[in-house]
N, C-alpha and C positions, 0 to 999 in steps of 0.2 A: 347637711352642708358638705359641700366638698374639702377635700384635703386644706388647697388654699384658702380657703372660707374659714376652717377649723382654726386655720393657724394666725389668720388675722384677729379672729373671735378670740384667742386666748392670747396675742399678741397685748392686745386695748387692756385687759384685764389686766394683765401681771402689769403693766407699764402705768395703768392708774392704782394699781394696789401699791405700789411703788411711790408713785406721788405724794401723796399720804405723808409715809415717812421725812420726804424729803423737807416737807413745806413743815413739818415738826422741827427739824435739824435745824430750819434758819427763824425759828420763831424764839427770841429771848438775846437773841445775838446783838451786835452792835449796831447792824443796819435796821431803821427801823420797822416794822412789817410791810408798810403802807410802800415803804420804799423798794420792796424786796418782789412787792407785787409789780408796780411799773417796771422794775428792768426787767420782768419775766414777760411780761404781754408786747412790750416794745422792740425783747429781741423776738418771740414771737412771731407779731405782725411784721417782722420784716425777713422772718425765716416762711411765712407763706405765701406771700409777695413771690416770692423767690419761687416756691413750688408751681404757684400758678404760671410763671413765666416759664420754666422746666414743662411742665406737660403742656405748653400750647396753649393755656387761656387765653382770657384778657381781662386785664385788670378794672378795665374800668367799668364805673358803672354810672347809674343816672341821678337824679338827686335826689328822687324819692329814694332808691335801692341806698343812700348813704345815709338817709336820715333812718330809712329800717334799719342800717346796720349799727347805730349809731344808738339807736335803743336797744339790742340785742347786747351792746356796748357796755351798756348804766347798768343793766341788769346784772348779765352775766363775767362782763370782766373788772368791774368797778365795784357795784356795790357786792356779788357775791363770795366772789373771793377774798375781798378785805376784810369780809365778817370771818370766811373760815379764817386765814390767820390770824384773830383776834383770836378768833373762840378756840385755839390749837394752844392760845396762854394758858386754857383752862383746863382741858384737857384732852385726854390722847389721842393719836393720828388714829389709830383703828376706831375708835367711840365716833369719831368726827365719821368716818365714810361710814360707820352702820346706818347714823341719820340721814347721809346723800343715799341710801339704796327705799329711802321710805319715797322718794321722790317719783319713782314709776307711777305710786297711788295717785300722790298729790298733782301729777298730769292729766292724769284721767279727770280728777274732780276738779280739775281749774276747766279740764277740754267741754265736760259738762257744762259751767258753767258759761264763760263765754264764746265756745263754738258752737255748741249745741249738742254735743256726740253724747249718748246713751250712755248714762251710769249704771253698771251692772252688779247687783249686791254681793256679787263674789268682789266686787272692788273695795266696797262700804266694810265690810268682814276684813278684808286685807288689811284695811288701813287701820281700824282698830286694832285686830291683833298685831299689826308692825309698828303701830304707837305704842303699845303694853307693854314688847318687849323691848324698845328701847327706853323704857322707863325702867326694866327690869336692869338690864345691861348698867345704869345709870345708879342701880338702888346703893351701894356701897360708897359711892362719894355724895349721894345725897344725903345719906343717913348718920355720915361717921362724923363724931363727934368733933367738938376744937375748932367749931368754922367755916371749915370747909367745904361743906354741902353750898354754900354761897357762890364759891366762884364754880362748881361744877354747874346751879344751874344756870348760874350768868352762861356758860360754855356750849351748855345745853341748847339757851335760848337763841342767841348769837347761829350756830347753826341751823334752828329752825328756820329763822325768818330768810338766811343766806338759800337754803334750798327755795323758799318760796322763792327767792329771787332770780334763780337757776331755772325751774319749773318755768316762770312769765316767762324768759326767755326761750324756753322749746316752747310754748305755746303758742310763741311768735312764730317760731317757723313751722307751727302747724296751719299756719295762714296760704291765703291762695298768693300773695303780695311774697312772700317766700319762696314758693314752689315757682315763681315766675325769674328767682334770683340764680347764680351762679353756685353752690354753694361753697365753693373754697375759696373765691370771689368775695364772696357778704361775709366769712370768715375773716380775710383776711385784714377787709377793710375794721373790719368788727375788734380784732383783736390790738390793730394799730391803734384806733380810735380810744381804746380801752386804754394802752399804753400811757398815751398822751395825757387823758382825762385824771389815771390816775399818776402821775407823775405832778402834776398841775395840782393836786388835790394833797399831794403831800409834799409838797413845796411851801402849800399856804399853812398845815398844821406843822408840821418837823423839820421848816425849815429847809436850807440847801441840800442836795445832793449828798447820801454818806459814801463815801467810796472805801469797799471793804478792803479788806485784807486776810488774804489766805487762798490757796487755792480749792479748799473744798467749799465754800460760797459758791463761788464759777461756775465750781463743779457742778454743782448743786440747781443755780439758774438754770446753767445750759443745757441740764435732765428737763427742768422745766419746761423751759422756752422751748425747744426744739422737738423733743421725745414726750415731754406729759401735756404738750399745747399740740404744737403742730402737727406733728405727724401722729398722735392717739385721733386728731379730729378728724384727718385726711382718711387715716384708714376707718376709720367711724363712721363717718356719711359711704366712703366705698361699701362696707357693707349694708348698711342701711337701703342704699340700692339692687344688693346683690341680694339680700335674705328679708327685704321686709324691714322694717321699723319695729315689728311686736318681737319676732329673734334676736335681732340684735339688741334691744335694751333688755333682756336677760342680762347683761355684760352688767348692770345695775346691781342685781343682787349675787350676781360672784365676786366681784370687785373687793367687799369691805372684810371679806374673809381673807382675802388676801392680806390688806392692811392690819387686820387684826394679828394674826398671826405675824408680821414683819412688826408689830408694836411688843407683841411678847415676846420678840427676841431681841429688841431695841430698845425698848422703853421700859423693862421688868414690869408688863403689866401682867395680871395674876388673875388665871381664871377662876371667879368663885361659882357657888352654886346657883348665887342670884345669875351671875354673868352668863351661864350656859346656861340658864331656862331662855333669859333673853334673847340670846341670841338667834335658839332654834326658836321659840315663840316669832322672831321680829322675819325670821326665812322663811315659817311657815306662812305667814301673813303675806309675803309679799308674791309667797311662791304662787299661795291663793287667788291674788289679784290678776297674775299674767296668765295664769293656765287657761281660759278659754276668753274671756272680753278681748283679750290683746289682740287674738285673730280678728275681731270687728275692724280695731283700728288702724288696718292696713289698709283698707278703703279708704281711709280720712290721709289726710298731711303726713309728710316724710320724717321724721325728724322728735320724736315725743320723747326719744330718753336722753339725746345727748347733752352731754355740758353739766354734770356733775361737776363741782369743785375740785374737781381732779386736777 
């Protein structure tokens, strides 16, 4: 990569390692999650709105390009993120993005199954060993006594199906109906849409509108909405263009090490020996999967790692 390529590539990282922490910070607070996700995709979708007019796009699109974006929507801004902040009740911001870097595998085996692309056994080996090891990572609040292995795997589970849900969504835009879209374009309409859906959705379960108080909430959104949505996505697809789609979701498995460690100094999480076998276990596995299949899938659709719950 070039200099500039380096520093975009380690830009998305630290900015989604970062993320993590933040969506910890406003889970348990007074506003309720579901609420906490709408004001974040709503200023979002109108902070990329914004960029696409800044560089010259154009906003609109046609009605199929708004019903693609509008599933990309359910997926990725509705139902996946509402499940990570549930599952951030149970536990911590770093546990949560080790299970989003198992997602590189889980694109591959979903690209197998409904596009057709070559599953390659260094992928099938990866994703075993990155399931093992975050069961290893997990073993200390599965096992300890008084209960609470309950709500860790409820936390566990919660994020599983949230990545599946993250995954549909790049798999979406591993499509030709994709690649024919704008992408900060279908982004943006994608993220409004998201906005709305979930603000509408927690209206009907929690009621009106909470309006916080404090200025590290704000604070907090506007990391969000602007730096861990818009602009991580903006420069995400830039490089996705510049370096390939198989390079660039590397940024998949440096991400959660970042969060992990911003958990140990945040959250006094405490590394044991179960927690470092899993972790290197859950790297080597993933590191497995990208080392030579990923070059295949530059051939194929643009787009296979981004949108992590980040």
């Amino acid at each position: 990569m070039t200099r500039a390529q380096a520093i975009r590539f380690t830009a998305v990282i630290l900015i989604w390692g970062l993320t993590w922490r933040v969506i910890a910070d406003q889970v348990g607070g007074p506003v309720p999650p579901i609420w906490s996700v709408a004001y974040r995709f709503l200023a979002a979708g109108a902070a990329m709105f914004a960029v696409v007019r800044l560089t010259g796009g154009s906003a609109k699109m046609d009605a199929r390009g708004m019903m693609f974006a509008l599933g990309v929507a359910l997926f990725q801004f509705v139902a996946n993120f509402n499940l990570v902040y549930e599952a951030e009740r149970h536990v911590t911001s770093g546990l949560a993005a080790v299970v989003f870097a198992l997602m590189v595998m889980l694109n591959a085996v979903m690209a197998r199954i409904f596009l057709g692309h070559r599953l390659n056994a260094r992928i099938v080996v990866g994703a075993v060993l990155g399931m093992g090891g975050v069961l290893l990572l997990f073993h200390d609040d599965l096992v300890r006594p008084g209960g609470t292995g309950g709500g860790a795997a409820l936390g566990l589970g919660l994020l599983l199906l949230a990545t599946l849900c993250a995954s549909s969504a790049n798999i979406m835009q591993a499509t030709a109906r994709a690649r024919a879209l704008r992408p900060l374009t279908m982004l943006a309409h994608a993220m409004l849409y998201g906005g709305v859906l979930d603000a509408a959705f927690a209206w009907a379960t929690r009621g009106p509108p909470v309006v916080p108080v404090g200025l590290r909430y704000y604070a907090g959104i506007a990391y969000l909405a602007f730096v861990g949505s818009a602009a991580a996505f903006a420069i995400y697809y830039k490089l996705i263009r510049d370096i390939g789609p198989s390079r660039a979701a590397n940024i998949n498995l440096a991400t959660p090490f970042v969060a992990m460690g911003v958990s140990t100094l945040f959250e006094g999480y405490r590394w044991t020996p179960w927690a470092l076998g899993g972790a290197v276990l859950a790297a080597a596995g993933i590191a497995l999967a990208l080392v030579k299949p990923r070059a295949r899938v530059d051939a194929i659709p643009p787009a296979s790692g981004a949108g992590a719950a980040a």
